[in-house]
N, C-alpha and C positions, 0 to 999 in steps of 0.2 A: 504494500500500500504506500504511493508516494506522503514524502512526508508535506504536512500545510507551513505554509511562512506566512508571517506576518505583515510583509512585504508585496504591495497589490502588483497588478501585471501594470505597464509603465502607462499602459494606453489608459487608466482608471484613474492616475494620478489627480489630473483635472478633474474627473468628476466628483473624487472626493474633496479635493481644493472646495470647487463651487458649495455642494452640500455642507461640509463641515461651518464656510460662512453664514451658508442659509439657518444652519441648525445650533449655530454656535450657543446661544442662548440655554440652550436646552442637551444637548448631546455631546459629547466628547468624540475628539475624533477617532480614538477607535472604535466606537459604539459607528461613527460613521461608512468606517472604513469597513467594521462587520458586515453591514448593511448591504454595498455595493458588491464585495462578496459573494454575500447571498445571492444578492439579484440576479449578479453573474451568473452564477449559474444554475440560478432557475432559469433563465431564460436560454442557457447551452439547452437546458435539458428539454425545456419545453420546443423551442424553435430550432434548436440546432446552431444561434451564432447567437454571437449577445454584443451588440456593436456598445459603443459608448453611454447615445441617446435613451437605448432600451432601456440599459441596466441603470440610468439616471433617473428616467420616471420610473421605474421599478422601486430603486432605490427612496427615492422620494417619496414615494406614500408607503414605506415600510417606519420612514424616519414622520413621516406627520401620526400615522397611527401610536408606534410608541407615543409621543409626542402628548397623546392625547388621551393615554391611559398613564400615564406619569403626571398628567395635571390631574384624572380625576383621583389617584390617589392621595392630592395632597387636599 
């Protein structure tokens, strides 16, 4: 099983750049960085490629929904 790094694929950089500003208030970047991640490769898995765009609106309403059960907790 390859091993995971912490270290996103270089072409993800920017879009965690952009999200981590959009989310700054609220999420740390590697709560960011997880997210984008994720997207990734849900969307390898589901479509088969996961360009930037995808896995940013992906990623972006994974970080508004936390987003939004972290305020009703408080």
């Amino acid at each position: 099983m390859p091993e995971k790094t912490q270290t996103p694929p270089r072409d993800f950089t920017a879009v965690i750049d952009r999200l981590h500003a959009e989310f700054a208030d609220v999420h740390q970047q590697a709560t960011v960085a997880r997210c984008v991640d994720a997207a990734r490769h849900g969307a390898l898995e589901v479509t088969g490629k996961a360009t930037p765009d995808l896995v940013e609106r992906i990623a972006r309403q994974h970080l508004q929904v936390l987003a939004l059960a972290f305020a009703e907790r408080r």
